[in-house]
N, C-alpha and C positions, 0 to 999 in steps of 0.2 A: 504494500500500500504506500501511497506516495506519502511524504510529509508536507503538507500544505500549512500556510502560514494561514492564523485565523481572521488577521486584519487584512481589511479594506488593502490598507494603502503600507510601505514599508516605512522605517524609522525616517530616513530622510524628506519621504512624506511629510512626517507629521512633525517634524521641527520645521521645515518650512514653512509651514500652514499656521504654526507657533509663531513664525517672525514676520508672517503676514497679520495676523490677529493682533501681535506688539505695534504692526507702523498703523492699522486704523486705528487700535486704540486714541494711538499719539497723533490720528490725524482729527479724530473729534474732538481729543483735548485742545488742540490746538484753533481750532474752531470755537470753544466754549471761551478763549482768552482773550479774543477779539473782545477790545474797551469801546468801539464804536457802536452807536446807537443801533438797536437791533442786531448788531454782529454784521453791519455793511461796510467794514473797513478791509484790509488787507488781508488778514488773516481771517476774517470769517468767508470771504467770496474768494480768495485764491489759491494761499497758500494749502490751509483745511484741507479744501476739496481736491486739489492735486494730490496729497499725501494718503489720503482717503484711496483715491485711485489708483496710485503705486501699492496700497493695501491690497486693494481688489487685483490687480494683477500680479500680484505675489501670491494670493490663492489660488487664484487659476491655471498659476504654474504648476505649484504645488501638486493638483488633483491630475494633472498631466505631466507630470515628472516621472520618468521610466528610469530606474536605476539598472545600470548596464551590466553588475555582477549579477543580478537574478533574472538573467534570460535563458 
């Protein structure tokens, strides 16, 4: 019988997915610190939602990440 791993995804998976979940954290924090009224200054319309977005495309890596020792 073969030996199959029981998770989804392998280690380097899920530390990715890890350092993707750390930059949105840090991208809505960074979005919450915006001092302009309603959060319309630099960092609630630019920066935030850039960082946010390099979040999301660290995930998407992540879930399409093929590590090349287990093929």
């Amino acid at each position: 019988m073969e030996n199959r791993n029981r998770f989804a995804f392998g280690k380097k998976n899920y530390l990715i997915m890890f350092a993707g979940i750390i930059v949105l954290a840090l991208g809505f924090i960074i979005m919450t610190l915006d001092k302009e009224q309603y959060g319309l200054g630099f960092m609630g319309i630019t920066l935030g939602p850039i960082v946010v977005l390099i979040g999301f495309a660290i995930e998407f890596m992540a879930i399409f990440y093929k590590d090349k020792t287990n093929v």
